[in-house]
N, CA and C of each residue as an Amber inpcrd file, in Angstrom:
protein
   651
 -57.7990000 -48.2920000 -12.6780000 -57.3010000 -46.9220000 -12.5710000
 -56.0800000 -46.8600000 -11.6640000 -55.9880000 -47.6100000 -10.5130000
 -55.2250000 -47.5510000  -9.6200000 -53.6480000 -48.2910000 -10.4530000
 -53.9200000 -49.1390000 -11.1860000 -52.5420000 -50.1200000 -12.0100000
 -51.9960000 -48.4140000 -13.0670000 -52.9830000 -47.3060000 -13.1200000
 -52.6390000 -46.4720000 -13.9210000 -51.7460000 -45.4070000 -13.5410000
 -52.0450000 -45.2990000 -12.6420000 -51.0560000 -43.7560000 -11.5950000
 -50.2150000 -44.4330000 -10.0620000 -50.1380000 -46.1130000 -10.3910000
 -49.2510000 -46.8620000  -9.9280000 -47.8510000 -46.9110000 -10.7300000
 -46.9780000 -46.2050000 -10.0810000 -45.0520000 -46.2120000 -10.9810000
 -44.1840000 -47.6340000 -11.0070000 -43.9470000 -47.8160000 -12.3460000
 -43.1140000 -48.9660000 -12.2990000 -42.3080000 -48.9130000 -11.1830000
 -41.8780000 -50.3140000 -10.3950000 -40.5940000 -50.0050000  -9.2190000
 -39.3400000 -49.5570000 -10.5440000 -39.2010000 -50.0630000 -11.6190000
 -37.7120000 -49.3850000 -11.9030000 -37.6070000 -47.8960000 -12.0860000
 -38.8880000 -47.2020000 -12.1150000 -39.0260000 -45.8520000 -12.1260000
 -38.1920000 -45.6970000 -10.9810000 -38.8650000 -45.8220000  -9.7970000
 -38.7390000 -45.2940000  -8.4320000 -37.7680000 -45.7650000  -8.1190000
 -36.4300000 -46.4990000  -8.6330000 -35.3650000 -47.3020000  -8.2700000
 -33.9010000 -46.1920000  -8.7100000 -34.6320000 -45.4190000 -10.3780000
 -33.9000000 -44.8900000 -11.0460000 -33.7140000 -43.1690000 -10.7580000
 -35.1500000 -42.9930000  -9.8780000 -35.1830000 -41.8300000  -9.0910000
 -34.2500000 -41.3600000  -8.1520000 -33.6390000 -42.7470000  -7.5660000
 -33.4320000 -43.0890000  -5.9220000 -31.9470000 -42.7840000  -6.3480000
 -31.6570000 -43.7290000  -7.6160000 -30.1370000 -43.7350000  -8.0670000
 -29.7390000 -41.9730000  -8.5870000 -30.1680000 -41.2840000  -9.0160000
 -30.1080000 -40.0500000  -9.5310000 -30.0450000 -39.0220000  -8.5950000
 -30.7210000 -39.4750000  -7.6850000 -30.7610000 -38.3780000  -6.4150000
 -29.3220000 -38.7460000  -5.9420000 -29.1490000 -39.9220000  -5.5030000
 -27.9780000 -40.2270000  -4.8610000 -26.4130000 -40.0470000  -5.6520000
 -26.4610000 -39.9130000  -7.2290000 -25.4350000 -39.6440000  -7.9180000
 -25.7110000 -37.8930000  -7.6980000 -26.4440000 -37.1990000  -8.0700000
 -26.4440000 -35.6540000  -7.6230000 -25.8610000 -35.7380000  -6.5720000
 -26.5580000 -36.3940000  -5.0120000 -26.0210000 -35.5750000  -4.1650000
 -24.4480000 -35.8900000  -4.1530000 -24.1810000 -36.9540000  -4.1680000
 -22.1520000 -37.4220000  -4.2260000 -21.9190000 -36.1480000  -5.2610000
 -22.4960000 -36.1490000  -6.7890000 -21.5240000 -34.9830000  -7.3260000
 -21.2890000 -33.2820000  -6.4150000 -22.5360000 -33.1000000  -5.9270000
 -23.0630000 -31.9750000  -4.8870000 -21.3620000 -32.0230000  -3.5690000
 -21.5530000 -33.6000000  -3.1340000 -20.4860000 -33.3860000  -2.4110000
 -19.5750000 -33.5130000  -2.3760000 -18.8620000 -33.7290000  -3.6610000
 -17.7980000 -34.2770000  -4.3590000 -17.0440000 -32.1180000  -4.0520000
 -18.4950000 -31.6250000  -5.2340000 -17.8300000 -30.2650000  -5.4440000
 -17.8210000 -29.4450000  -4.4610000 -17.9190000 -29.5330000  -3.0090000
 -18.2800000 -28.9700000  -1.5570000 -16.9020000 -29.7460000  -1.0090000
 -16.6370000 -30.6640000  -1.1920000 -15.3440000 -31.1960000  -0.7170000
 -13.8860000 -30.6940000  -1.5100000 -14.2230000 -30.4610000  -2.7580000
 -13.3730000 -29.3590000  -3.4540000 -13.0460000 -28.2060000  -3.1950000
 -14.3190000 -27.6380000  -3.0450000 -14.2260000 -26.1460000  -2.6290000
 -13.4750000 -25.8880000  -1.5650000 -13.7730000 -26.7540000  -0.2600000
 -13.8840000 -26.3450000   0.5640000 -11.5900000 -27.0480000   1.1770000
 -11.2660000 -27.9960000   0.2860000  -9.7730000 -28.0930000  -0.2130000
  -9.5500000 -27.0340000  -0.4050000  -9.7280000 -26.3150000  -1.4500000
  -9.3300000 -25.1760000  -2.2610000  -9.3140000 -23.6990000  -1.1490000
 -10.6120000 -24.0760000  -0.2760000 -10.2800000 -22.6930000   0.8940000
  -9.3820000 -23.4110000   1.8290000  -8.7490000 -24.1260000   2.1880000
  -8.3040000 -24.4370000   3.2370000  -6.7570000 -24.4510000   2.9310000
  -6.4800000 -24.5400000   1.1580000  -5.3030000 -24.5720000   0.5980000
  -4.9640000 -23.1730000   0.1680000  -5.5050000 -21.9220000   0.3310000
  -5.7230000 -20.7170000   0.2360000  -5.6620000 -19.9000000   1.2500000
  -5.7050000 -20.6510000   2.4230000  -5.6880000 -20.0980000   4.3570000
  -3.6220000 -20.5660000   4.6580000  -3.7140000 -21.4990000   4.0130000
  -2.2130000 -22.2390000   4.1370000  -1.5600000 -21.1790000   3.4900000
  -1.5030000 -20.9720000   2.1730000  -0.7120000 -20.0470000   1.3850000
  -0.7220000 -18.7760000   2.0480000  -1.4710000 -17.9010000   2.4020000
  -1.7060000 -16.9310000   3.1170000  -0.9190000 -16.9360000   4.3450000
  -1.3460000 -18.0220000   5.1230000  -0.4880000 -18.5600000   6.2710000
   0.8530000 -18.2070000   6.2350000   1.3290000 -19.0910000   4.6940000
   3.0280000 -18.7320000   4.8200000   3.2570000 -17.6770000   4.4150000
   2.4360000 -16.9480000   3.6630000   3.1380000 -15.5440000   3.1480000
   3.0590000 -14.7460000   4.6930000   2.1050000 -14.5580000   5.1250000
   1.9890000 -14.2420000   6.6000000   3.8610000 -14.3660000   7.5420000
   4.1810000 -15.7620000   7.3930000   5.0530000 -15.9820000   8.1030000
   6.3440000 -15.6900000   7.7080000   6.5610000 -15.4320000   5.8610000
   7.4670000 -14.5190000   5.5180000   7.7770000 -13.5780000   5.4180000
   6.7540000 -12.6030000   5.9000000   6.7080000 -11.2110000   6.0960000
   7.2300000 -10.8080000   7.3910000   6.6630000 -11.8490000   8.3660000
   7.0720000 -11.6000000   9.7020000   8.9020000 -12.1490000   9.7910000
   9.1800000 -12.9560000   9.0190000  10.7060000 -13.4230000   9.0260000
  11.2810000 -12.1660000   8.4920000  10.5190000 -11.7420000   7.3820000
  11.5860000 -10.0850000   6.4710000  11.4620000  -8.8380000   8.0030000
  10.1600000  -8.9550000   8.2430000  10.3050000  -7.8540000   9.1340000
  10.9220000  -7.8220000  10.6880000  11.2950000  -8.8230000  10.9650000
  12.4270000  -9.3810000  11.9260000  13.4710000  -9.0390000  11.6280000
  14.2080000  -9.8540000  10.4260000  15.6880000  -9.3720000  10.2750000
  15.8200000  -8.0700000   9.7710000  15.3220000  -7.0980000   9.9040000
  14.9010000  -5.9600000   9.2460000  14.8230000  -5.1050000  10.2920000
  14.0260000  -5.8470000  11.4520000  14.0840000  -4.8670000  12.6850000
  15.3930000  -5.2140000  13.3520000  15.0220000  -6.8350000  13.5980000
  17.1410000  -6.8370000  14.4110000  18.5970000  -6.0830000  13.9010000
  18.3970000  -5.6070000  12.6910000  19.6100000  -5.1740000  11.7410000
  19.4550000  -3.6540000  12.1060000  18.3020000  -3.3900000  12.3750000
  17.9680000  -1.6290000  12.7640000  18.8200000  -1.0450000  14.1200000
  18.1440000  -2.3170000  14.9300000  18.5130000  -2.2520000  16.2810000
  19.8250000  -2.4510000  16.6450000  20.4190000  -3.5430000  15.9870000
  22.1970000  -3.4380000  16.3260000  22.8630000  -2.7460000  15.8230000
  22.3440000  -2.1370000  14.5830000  23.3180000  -0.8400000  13.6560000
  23.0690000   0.4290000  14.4110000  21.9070000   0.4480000  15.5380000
  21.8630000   1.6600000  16.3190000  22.1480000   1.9950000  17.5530000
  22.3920000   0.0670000  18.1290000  23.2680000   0.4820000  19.1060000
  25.0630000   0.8070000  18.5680000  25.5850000   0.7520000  17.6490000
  26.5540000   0.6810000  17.0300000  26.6320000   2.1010000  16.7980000
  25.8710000   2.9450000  16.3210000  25.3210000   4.3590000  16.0080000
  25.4180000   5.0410000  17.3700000  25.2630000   4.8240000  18.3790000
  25.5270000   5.3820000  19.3890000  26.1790000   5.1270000  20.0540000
  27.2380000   4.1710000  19.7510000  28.2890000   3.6020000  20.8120000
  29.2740000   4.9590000  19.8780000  29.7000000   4.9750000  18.6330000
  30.2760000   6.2120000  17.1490000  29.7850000   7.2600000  18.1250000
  28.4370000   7.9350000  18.2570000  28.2870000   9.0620000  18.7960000
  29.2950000   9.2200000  19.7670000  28.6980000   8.3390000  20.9990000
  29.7390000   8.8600000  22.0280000  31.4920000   8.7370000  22.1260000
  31.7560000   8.0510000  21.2680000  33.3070000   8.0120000  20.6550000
  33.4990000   9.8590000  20.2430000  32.8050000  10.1620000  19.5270000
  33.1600000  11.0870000  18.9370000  33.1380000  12.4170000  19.2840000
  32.0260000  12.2060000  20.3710000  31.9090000  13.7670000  21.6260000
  32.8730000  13.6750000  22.3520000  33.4920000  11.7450000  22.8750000
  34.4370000  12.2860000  23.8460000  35.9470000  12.5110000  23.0040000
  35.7020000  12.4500000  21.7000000  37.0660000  12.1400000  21.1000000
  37.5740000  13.7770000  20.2870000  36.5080000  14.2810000  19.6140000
  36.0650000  15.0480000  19.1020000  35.0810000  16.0640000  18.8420000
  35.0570000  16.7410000  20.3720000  34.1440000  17.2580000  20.9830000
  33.5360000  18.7900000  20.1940000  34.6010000  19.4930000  19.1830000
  34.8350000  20.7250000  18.8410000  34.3060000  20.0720000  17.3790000
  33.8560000  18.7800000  17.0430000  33.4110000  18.6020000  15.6350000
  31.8020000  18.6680000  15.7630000  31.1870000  18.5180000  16.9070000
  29.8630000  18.1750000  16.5200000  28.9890000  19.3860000  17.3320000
  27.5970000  19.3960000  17.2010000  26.7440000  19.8410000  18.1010000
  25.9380000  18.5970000  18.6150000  25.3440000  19.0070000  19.7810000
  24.7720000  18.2590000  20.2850000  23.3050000  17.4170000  19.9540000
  22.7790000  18.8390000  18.9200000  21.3500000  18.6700000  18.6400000
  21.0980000  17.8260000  17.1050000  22.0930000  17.8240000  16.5350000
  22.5990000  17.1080000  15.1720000  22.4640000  15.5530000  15.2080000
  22.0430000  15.3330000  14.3170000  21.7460000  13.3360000  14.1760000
  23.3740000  13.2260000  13.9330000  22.7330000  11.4850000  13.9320000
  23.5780000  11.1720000  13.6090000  24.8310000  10.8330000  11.9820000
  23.7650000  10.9410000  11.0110000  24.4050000  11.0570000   9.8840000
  25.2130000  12.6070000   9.9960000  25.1170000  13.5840000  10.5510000
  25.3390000  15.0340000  10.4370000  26.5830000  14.7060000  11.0150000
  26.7410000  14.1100000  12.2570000  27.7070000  13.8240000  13.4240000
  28.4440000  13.4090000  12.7070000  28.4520000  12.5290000  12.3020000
  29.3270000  11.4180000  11.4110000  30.2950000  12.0030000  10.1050000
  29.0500000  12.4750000   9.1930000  29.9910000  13.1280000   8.1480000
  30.9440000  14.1390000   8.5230000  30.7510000  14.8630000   9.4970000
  31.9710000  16.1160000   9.7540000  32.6860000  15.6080000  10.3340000
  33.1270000  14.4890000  11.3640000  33.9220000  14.0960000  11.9910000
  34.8260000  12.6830000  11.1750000  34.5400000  12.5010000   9.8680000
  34.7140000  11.5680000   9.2420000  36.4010000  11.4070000   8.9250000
  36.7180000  12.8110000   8.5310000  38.6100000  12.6870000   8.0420000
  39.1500000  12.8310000   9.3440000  38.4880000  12.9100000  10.5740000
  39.0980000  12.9570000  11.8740000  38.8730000  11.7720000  12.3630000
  38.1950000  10.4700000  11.8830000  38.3260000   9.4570000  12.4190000
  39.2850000   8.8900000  13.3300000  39.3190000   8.0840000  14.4050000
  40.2900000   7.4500000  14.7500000  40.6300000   5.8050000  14.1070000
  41.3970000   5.5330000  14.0950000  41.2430000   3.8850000  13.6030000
  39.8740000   3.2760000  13.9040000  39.9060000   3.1510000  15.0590000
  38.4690000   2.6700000  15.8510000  37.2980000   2.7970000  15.6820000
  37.3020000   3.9970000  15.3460000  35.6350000   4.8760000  14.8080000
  36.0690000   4.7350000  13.4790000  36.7780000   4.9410000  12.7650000
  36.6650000   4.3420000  11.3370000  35.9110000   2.5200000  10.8660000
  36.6100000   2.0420000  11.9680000  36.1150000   0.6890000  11.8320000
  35.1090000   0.4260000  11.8520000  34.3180000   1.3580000  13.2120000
  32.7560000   1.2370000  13.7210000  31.9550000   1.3120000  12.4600000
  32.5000000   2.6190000  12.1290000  31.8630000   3.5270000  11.0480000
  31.6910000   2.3240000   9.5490000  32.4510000   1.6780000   9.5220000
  32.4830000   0.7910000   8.3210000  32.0050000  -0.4820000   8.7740000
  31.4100000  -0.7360000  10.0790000  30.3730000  -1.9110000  10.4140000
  28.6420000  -1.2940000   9.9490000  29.0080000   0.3270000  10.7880000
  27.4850000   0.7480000  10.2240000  27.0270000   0.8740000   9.1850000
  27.7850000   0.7470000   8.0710000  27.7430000   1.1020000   6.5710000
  27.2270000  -0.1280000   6.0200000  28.4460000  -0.7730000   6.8350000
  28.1450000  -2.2640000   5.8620000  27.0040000  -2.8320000   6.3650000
  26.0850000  -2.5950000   7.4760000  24.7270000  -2.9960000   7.8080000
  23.8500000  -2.9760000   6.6480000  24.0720000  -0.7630000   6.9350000
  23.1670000  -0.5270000   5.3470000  23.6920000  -1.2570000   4.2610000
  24.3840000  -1.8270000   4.1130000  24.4790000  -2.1860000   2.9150000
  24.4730000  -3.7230000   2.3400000  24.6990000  -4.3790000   3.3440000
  24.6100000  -5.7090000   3.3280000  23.5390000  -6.6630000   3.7920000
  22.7260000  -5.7900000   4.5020000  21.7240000  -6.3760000   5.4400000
  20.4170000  -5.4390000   5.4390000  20.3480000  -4.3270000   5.3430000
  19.1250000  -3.4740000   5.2790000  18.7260000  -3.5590000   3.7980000
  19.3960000  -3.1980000   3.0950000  19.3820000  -3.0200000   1.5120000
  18.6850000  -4.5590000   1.2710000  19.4290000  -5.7800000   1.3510000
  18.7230000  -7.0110000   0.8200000  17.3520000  -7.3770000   1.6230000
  17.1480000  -6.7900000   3.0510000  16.0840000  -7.0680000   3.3420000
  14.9930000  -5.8540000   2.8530000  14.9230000  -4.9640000   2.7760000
  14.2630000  -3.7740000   2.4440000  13.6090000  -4.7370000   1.0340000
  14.5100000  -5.2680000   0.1820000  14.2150000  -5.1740000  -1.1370000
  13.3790000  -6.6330000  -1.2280000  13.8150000  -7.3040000  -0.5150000
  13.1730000  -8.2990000  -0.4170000  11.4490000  -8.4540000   0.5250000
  11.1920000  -7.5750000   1.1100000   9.9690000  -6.5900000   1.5160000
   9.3440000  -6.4870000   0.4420000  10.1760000  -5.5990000  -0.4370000
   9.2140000  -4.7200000  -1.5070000   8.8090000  -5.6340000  -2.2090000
   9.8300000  -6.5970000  -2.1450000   9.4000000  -7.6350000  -3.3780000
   8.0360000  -8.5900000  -3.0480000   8.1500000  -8.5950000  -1.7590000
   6.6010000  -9.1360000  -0.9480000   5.6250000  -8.9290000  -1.3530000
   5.9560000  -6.8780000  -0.8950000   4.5090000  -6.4800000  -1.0990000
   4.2260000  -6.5610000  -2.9550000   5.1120000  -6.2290000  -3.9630000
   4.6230000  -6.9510000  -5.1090000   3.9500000  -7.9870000  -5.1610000
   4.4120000  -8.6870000  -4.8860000   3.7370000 -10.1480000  -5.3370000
   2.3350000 -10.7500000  -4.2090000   2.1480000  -9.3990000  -3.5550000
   0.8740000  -9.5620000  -2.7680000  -0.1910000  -9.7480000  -3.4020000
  -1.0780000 -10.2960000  -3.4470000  -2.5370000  -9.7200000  -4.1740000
  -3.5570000 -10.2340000  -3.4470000  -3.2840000 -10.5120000  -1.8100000
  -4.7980000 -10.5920000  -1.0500000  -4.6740000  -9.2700000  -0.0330000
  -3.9120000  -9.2680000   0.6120000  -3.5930000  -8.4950000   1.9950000
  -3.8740000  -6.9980000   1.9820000  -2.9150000  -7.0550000   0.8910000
  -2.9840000  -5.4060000   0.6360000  -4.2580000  -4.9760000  -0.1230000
  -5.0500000  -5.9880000  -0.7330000  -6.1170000  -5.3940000  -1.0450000
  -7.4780000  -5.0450000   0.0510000  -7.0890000  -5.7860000   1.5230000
  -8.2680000  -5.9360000   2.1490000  -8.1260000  -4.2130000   2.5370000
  -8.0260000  -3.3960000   2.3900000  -7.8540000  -1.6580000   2.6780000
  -8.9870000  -1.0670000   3.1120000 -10.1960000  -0.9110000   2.2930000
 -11.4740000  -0.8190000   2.2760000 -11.9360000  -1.5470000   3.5700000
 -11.9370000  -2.4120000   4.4570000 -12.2450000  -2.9770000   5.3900000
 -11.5930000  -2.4900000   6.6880000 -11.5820000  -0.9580000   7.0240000
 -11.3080000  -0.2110000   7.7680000 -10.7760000  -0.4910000   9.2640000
 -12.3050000  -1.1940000   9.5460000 -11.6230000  -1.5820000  11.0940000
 -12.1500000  -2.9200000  11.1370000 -11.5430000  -4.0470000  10.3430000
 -11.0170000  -4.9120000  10.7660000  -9.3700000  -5.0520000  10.8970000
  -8.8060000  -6.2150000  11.2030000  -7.1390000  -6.0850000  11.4650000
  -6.7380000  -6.1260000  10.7150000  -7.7840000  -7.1800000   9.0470000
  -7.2450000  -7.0520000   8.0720000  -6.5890000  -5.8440000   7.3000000
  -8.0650000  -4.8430000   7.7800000  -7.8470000  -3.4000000   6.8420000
  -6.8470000  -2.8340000   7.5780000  -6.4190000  -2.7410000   9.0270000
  -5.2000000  -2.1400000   9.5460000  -4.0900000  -2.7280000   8.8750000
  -3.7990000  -4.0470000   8.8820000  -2.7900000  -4.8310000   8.0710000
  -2.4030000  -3.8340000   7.2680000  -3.5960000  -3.9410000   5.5700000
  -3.3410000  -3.6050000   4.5220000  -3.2310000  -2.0410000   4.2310000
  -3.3150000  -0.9060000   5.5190000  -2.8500000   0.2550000   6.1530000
  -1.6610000   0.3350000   6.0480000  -1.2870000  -0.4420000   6.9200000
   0.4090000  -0.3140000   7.0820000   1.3010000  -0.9720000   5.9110000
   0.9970000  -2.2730000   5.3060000   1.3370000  -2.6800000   4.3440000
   1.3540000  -1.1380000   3.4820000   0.4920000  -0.4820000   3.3790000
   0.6050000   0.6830000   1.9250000   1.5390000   1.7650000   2.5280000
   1.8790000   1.7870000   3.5920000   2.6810000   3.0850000   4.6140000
   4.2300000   2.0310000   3.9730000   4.4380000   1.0600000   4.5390000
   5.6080000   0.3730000   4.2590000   6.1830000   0.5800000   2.7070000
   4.8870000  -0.1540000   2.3540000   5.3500000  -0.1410000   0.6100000
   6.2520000   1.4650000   0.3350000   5.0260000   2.7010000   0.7260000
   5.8110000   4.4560000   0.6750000   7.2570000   4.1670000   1.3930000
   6.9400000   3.8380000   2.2920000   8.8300000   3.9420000   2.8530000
   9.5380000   3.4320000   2.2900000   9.4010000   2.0430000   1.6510000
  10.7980000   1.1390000   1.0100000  11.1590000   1.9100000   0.1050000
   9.9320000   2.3110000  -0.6230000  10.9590000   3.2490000  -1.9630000
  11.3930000   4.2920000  -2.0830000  10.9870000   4.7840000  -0.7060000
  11.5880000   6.2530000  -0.2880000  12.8080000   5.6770000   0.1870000
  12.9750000   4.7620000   0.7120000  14.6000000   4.4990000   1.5420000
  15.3460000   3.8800000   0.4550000  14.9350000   3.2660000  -0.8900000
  15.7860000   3.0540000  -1.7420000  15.9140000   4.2970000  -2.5830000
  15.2200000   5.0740000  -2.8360000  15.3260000   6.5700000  -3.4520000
  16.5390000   6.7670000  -2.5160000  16.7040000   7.6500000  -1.6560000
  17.7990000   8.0660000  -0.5320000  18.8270000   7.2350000  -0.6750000
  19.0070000   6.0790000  -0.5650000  20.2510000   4.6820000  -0.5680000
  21.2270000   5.2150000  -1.9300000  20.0350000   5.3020000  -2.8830000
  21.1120000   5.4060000  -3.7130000  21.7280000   6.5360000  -4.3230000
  21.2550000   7.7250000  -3.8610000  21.5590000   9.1550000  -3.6090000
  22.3920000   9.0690000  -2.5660000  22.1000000   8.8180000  -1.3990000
  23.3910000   8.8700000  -0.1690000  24.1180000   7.7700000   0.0620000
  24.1570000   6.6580000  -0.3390000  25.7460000   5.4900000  -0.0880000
  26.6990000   5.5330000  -1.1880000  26.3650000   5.0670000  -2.3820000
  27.1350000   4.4110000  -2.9430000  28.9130000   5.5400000  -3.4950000
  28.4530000   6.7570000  -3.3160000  29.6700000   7.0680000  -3.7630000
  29.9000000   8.1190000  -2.8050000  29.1350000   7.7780000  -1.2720000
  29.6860000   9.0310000  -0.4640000  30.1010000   7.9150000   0.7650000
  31.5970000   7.8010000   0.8190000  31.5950000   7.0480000   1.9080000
  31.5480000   7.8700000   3.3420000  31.5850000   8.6920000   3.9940000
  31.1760000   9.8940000   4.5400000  29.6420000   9.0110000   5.3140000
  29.2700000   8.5240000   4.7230000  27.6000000   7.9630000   5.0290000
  27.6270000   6.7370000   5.0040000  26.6900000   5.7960000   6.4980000
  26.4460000   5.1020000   6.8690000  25.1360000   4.5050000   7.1870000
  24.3000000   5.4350000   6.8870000  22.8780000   5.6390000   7.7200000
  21.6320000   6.0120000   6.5370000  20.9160000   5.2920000   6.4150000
  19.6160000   5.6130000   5.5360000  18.3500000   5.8240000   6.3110000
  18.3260000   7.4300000   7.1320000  17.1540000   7.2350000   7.8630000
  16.2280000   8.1230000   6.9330000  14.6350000   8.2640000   7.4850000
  13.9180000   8.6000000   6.3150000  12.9810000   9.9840000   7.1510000
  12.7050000   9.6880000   8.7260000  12.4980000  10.4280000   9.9230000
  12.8690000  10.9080000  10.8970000  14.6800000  11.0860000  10.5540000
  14.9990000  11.8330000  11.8340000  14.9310000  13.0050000  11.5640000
  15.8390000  14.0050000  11.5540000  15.7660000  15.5700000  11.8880000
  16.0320000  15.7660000  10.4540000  15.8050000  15.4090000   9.8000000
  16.5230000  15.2360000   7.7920000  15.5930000  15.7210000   7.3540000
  14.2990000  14.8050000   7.7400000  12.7890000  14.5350000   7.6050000
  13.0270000  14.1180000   5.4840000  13.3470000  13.5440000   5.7330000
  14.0090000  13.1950000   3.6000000  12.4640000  12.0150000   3.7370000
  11.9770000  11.4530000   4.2040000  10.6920000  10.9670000   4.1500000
   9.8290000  10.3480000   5.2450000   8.9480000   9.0510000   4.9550000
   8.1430000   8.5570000   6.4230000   8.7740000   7.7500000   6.6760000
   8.8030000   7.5080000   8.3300000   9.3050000   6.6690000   9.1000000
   8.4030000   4.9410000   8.2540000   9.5330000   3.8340000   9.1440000
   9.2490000   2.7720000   9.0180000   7.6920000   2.3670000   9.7110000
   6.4630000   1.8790000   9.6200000   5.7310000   1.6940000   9.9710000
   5.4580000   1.5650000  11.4680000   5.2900000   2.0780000  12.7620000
   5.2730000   1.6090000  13.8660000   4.4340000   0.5660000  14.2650000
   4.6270000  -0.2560000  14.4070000   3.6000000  -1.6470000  14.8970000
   3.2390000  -2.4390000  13.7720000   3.9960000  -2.5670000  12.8670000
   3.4900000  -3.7950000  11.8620000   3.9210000  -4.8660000  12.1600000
   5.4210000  -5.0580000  12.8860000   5.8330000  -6.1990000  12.9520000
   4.2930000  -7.0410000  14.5020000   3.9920000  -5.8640000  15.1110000
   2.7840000  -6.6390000  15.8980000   1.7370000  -7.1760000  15.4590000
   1.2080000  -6.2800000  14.3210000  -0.2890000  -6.8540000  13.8500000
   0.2840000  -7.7640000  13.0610000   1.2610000  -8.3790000  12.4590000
   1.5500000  -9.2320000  11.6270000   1.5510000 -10.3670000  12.6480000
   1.9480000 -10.4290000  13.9780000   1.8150000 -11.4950000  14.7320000
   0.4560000 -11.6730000  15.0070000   0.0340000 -10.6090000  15.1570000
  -1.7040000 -10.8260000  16.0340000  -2.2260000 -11.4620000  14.7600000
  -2.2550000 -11.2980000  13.8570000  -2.8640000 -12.0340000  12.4580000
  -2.7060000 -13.1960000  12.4260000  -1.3040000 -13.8960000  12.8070000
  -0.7780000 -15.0260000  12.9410000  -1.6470000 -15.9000000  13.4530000
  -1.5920000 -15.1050000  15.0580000  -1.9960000 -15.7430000  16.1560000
  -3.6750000 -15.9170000  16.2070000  -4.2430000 -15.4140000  15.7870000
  -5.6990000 -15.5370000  15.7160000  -6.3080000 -16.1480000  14.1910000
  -5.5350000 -16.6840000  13.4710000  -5.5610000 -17.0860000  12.2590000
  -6.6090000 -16.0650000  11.2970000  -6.4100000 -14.9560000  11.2690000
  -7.2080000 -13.8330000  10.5590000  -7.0790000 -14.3000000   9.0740000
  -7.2380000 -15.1770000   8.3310000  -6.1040000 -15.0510000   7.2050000
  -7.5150000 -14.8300000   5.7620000  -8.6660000 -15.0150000   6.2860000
  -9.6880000 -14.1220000   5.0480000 -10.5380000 -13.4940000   5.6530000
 -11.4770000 -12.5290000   4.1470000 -11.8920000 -10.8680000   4.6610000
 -13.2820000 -11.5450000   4.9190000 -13.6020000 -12.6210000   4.6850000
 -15.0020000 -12.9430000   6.3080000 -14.7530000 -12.9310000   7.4220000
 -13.5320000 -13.2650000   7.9320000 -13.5780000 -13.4630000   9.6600000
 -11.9810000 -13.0020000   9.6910000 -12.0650000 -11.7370000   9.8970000
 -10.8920000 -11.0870000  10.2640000 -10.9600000  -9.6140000  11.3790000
 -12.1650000  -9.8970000  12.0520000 -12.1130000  -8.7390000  13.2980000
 -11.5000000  -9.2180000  14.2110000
């Protein structure tokens, strides 16, 4: 009886081999997967780091076209004091004092233009073109208060502004030279401001490697 419910050894040899081909295929496809997330944290990674490059030259181009914007202002109160009011932006300032230019403030005036136009315009568009071709970030939304869902907050505030500031661009530049300035929130109120603090959470994301919607608080 015992030679009866005794297993051939090649049984128990062929058991041993089968287990051990499962588990290699088991970890073959766990070593895949787990490529495939780590090659998916990378991609993310760089889109991460091109957003933060668009929204850099995007902010530096803001910032020197506005110290430029107010260097024009005060040209023009002390130059042309009987053209402006005080409480008036600066596109307002600008257009009425425009056929009174001096050489100088003409020149200014055609650095600030050519900002918008050479440097805001290609980065703006190249933004939008970001957030197109997004399809993780902006979806994490629903995930409220993690950084992700703030991210993909402001990402949808941005996206509203770019095409509000290309709506306006091409209503106010191209055939009014008079205009230099595509703002969307000053005293105009023509739409929403640029996002406040994205260019930060885009670093803090960076910096804490937030880059999927499991571990992104």
């Amino acid at each position: 009886m015992s030679e009866l419910t005794q297993a051939p050894e090649w049984i128990g040899a062929a058991v041993i081999g089968a287990v051990i081909a499962a588990l290699g295929y088991v970890g073959k496809l766990i070593l895949e997967w787990w490529a495939k997330v780590h090659e998916a944290r990378n991609v993310r990674r760089a889109r991460l780091i091109e957003l933060e490059s668009l929204l850099r030259a995007t902010r530096v181009s803001f910032v020197i076209q506005n110290t430029h914007a107010n260097r024009l202002t005060s040209m023009i109160k002390e130059n042309h004091p009987n053209s402006i009011q005080l409480e008036e932006g600066y596109e307002r300032i600008f257009s009425k004092a425009y056929d009174k230019f001096t050489p100088e403030e003409r020149e200014l005036h055609g650095i600030i233009r050519s900002i918008t136009v050479n440097s805001l315009r290609p980065a703006n568009r190249s933004l939008l073109e970001w957030l197109k071709n997004d399809t993780y970030f902006r979806a994490q939304r629903q995930r409220i208060k993690t950084i992700l869902g703030k991210l993909a907050k402001q990402l949808a505030d941005l996206e509203a502004h770019l095409i509000l500031w290309h709506a306006k661009y091409e209503t106010w530049i191209p055939n009014t030279p008079e205009h230099s300035l595509v703002y969307l929130a000053d005293e105009e109120a023509h739409g929403i401001g640029f996002p406040a603090g994205i260019d930060n959470l885009v670093q803090e994301v960076l910096e804490r490697g937030k880059y999927s919607a499991g571990n992104n608080r």
